[in-house]
MDAnalysis code that builds the backbone (N, CA, C; Angstrom):
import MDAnalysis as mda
import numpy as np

u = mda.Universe.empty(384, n_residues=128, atom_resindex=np.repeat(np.arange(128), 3), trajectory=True)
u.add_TopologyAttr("name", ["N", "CA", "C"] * 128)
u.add_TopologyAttr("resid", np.arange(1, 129))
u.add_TopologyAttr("resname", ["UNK", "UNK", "UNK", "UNK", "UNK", "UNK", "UNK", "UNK", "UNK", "UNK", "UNK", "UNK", "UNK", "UNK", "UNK", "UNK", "UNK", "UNK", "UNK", "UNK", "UNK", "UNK", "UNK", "UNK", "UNK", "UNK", "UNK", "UNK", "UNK", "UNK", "UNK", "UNK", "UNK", "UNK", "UNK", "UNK", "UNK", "UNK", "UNK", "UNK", "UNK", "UNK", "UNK", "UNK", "UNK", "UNK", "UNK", "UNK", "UNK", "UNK", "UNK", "UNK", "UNK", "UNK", "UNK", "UNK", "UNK", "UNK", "UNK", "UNK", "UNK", "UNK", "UNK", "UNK", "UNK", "UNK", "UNK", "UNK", "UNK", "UNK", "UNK", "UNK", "UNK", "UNK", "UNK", "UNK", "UNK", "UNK", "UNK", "UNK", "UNK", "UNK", "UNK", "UNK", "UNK", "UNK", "UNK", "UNK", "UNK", "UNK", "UNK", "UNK", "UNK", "UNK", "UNK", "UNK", "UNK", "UNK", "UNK", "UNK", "UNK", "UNK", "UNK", "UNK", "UNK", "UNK", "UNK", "UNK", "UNK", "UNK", "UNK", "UNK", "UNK", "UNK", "UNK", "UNK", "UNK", "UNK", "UNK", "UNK", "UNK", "UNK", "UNK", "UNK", "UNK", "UNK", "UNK", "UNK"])
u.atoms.positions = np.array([
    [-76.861, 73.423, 37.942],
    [-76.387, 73.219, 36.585],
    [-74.861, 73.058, 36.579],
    [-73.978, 73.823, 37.437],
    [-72.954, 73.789, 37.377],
    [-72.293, 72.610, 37.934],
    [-72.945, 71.681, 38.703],
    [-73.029, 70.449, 39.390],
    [-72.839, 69.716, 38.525],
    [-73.803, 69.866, 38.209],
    [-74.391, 68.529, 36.522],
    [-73.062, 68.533, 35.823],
    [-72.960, 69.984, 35.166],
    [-71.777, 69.551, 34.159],
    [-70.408, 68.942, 34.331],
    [-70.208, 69.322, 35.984],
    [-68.805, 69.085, 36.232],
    [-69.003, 67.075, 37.095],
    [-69.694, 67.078, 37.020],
    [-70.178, 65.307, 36.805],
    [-70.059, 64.687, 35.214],
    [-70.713, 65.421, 34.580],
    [-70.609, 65.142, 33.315],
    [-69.640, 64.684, 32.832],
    [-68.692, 66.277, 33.030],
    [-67.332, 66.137, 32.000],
    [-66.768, 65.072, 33.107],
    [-66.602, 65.310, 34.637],
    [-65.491, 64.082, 35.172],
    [-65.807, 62.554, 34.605],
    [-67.254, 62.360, 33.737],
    [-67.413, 60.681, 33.421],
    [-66.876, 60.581, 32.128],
    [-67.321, 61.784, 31.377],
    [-66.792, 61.555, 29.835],
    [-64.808, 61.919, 30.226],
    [-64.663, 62.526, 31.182],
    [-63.200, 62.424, 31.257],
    [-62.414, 60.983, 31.595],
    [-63.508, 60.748, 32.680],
    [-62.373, 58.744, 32.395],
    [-62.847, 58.144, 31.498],
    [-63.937, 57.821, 31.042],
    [-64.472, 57.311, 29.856],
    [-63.454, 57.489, 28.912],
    [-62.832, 58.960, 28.451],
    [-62.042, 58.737, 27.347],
    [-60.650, 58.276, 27.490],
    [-60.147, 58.878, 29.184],
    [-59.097, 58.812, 29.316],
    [-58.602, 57.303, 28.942],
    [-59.460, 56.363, 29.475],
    [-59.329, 54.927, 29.434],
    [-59.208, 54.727, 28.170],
    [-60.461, 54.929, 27.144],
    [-60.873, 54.545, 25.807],
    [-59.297, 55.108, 25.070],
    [-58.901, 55.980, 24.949],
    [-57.808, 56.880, 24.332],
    [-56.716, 55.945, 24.600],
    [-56.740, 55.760, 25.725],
    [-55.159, 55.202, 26.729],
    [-55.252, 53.721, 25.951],
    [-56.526, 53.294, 25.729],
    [-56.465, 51.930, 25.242],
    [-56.147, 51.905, 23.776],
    [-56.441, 52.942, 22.836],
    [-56.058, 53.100, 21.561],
    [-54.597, 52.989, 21.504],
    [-54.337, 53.931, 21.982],
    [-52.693, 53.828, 22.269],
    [-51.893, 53.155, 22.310],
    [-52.306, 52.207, 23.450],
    [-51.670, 50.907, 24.101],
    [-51.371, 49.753, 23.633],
    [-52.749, 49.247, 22.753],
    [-53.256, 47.855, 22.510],
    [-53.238, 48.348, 20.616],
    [-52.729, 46.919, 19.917],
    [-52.373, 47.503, 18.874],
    [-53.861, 47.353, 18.029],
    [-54.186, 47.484, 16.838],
    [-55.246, 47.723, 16.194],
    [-55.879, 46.516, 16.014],
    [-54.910, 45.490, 15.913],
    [-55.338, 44.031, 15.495],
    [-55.916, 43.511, 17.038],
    [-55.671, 43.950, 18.174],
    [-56.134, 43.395, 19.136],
    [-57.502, 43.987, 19.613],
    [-57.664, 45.189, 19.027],
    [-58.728, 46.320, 19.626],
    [-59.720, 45.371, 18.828],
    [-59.572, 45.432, 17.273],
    [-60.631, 44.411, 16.479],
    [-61.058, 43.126, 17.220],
    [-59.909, 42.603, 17.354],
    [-60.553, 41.113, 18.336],
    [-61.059, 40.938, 19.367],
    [-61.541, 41.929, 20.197],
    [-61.400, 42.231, 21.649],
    [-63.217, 41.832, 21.431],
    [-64.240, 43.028, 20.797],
    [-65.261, 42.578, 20.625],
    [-66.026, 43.182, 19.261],
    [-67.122, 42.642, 19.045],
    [-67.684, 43.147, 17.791],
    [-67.834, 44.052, 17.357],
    [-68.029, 45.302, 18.496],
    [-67.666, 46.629, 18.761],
    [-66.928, 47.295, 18.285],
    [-65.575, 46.638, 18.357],
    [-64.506, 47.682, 17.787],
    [-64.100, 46.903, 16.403],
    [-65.110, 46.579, 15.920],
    [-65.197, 46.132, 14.453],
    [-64.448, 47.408, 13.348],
    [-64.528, 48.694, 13.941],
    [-64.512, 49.798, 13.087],
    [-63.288, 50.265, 12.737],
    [-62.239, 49.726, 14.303],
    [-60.806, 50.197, 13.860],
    [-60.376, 49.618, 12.163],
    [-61.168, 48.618, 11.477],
    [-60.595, 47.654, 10.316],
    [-60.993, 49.150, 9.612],
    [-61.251, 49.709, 9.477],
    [-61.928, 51.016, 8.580],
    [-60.370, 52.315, 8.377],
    [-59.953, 51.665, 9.775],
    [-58.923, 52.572, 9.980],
    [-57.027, 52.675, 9.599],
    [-56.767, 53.121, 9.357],
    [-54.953, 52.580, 9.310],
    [-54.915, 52.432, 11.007],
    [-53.537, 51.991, 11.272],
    [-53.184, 51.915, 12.916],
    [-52.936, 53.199, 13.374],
    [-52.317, 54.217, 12.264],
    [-52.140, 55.610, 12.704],
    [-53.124, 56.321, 13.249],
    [-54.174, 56.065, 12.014],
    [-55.436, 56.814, 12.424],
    [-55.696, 56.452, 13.820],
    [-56.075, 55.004, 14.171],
    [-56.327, 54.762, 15.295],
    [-55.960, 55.187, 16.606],
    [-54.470, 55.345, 16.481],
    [-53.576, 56.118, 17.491],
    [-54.111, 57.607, 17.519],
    [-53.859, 58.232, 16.774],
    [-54.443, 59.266, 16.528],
    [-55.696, 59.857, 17.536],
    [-56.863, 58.861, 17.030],
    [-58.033, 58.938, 17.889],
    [-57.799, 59.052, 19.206],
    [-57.019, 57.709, 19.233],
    [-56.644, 57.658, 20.965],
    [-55.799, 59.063, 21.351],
    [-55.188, 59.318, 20.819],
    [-54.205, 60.823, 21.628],
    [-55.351, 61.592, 21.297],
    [-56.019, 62.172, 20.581],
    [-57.218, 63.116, 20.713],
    [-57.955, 62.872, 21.752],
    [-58.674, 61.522, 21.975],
    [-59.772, 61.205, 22.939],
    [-59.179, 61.813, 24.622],
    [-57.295, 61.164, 24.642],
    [-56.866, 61.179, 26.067],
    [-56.556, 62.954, 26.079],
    [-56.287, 63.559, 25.166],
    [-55.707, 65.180, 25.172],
    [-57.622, 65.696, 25.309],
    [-58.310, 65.468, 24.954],
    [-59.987, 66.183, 24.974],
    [-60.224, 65.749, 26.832],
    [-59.696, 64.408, 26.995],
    [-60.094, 63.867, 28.819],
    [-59.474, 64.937, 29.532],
    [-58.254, 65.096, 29.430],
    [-57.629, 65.823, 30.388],
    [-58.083, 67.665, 29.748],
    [-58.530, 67.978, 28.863],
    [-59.088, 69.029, 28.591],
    [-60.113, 69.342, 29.449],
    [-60.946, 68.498, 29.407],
    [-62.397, 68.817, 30.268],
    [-62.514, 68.948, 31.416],
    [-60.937, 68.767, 32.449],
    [-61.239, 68.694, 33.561],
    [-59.567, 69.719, 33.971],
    [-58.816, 69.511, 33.535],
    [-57.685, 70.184, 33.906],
    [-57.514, 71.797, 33.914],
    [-58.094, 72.870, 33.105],
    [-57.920, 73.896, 32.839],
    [-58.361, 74.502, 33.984],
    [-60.317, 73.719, 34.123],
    [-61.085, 74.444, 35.201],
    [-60.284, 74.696, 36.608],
    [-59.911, 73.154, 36.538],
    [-59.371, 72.952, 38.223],
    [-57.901, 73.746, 38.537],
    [-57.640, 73.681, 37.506],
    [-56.098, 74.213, 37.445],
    [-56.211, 76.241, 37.612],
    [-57.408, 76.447, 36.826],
    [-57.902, 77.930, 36.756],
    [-56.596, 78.708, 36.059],
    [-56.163, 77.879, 35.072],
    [-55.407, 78.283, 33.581],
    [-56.221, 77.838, 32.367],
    [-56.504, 78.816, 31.927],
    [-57.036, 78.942, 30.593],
    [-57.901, 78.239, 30.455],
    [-59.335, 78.267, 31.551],
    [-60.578, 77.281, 31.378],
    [-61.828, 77.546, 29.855],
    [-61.154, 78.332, 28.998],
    [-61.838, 78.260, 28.217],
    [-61.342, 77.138, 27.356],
    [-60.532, 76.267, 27.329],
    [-60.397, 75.290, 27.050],
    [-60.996, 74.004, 27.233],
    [-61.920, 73.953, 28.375],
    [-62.996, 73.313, 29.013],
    [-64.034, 72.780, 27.662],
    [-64.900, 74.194, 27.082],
    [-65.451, 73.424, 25.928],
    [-65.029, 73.384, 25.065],
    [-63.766, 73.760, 24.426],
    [-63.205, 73.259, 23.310],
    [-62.480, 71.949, 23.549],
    [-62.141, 71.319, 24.306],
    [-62.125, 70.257, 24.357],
    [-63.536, 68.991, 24.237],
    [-64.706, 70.113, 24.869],
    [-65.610, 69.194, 24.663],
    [-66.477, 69.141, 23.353],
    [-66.131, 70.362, 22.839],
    [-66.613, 70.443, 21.003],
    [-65.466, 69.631, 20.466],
    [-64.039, 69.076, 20.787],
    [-63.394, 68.453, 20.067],
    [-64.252, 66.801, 20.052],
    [-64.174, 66.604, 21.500],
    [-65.326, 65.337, 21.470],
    [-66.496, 65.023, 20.805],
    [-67.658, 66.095, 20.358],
    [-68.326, 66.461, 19.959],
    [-67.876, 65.804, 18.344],
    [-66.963, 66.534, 17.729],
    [-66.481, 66.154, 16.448],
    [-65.797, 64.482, 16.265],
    [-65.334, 64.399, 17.321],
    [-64.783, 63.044, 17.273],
    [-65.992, 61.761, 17.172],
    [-67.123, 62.562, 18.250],
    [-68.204, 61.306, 18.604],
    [-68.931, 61.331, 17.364],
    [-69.505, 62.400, 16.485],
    [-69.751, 62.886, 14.914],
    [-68.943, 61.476, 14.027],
    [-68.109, 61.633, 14.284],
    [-67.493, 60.840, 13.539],
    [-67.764, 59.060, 13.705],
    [-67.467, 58.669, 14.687],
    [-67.741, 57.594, 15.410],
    [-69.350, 57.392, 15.037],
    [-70.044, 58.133, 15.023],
    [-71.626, 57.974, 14.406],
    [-71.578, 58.157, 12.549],
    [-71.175, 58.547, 11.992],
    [-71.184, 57.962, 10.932],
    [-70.662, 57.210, 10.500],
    [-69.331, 56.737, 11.389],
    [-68.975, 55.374, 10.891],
    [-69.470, 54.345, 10.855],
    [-70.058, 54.599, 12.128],
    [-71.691, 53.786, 12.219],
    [-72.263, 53.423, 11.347],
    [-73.279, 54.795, 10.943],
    [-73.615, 54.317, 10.180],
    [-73.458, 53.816, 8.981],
    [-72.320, 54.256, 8.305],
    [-71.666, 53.339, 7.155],
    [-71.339, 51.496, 7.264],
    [-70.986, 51.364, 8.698],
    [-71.103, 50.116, 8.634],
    [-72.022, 49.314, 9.200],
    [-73.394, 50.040, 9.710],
    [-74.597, 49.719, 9.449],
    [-74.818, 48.821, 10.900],
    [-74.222, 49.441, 12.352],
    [-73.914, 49.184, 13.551],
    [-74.584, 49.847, 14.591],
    [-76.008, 49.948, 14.115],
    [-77.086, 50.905, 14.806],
    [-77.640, 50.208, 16.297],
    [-77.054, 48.992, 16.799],
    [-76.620, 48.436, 18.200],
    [-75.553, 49.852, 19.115],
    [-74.821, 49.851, 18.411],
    [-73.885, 50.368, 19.127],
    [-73.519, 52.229, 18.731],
    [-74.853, 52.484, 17.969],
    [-74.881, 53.788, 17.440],
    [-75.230, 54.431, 18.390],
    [-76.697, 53.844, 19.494],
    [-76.997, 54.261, 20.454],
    [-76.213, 55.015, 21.376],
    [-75.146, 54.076, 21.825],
    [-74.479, 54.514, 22.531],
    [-73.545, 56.123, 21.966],
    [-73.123, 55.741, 21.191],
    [-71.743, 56.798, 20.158],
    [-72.966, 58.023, 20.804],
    [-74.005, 57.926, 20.460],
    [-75.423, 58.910, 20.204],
    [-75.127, 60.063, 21.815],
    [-75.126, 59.098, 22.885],
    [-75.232, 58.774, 23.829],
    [-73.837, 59.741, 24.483],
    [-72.824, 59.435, 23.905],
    [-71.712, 60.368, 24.313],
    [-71.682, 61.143, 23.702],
    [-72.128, 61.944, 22.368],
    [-72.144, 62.948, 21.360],
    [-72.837, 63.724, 22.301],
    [-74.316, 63.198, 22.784],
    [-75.022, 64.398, 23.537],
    [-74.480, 64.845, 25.024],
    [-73.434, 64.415, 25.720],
    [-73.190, 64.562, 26.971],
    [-72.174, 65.005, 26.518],
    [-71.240, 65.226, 25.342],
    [-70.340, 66.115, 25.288],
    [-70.792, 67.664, 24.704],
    [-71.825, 66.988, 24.078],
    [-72.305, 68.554, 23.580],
    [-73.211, 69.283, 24.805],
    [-73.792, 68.655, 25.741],
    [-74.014, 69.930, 27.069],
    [-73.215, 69.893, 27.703],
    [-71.940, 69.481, 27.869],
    [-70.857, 69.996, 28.886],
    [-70.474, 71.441, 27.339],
    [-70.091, 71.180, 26.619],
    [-69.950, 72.335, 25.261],
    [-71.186, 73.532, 25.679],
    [-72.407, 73.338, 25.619],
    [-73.404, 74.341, 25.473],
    [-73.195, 74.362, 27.047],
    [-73.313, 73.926, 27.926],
    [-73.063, 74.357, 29.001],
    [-72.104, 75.418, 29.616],
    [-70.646, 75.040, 29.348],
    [-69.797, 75.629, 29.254],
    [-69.311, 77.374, 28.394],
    [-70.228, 77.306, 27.266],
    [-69.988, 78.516, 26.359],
    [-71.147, 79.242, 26.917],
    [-72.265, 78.693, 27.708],
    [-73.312, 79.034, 27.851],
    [-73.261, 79.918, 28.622],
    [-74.837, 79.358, 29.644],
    [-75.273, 79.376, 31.016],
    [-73.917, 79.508, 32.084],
    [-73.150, 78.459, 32.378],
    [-71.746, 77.969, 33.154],
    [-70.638, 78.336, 32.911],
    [-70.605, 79.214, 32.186],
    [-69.192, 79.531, 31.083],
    [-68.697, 80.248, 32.784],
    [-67.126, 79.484, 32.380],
    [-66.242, 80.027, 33.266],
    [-65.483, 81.445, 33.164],
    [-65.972, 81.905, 33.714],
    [-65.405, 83.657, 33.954],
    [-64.500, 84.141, 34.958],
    [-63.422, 84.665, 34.265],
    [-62.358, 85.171, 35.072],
    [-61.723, 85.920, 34.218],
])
């Protein structure tokens, strides 16, 4: 189990690191054009968007830095309940704009952040 999760969080950790790093980077008008997908940033101001992105890249390096570092690994699932809330979100935006192609997926990272979360507070909870 303890295997699993720390696979887990290292995919949802580049996954966001990238996704975040790209919010950041690339301005809002380009994220929209890129593909049909990121249809949703139009929902958003550019702040917000940024925003997301520094949450997504501060939750990446959450999920993996505390443990390894063995400073303050209870930060491990609160970073991954922050994801949790973020991917929440990302699914009802969904569904408001009625993008149940690509809900799957949102679906898809909500639940792999929430067992690195139940994992972590759980069963795996890091003790020291």
């Amino acid at each position: 189990m303890n295997l699993a999760l720390w696979i887990v969080a290292g995919l949802l950790a580049v996954v966001y690191l990238f996704a975040g790093s790209g919010k950041l980077i690339v301005s809002k008008e380009k994220i929209s054009a890129m593909s049909s997908g990121a249809r949703w940033v139009d929902d958003f101001s550019a702040g917000a968007v940024k925003t997301i992105g520094a949450l997504e890249v501060l939750a990446a390096v959450g999920l993996i830095l505390p443990a390894v570092l063995g400073i303050a690994p209870v930060l491990v699932p609160l970073a991954a309940l922050g994801l949790v809330m973020i991917m929440t979100g990302a699914v009802i935006t969904r569904i408001r704009r009625r993008e149940f192609t690509y809900l799957v997926v949102d679906l898809f990272y909500l639940a792999l952040a929430g067992f690195v979360a139940w994992g972590r507070l759980g069963p795996e909870a890091f003790i020291g």
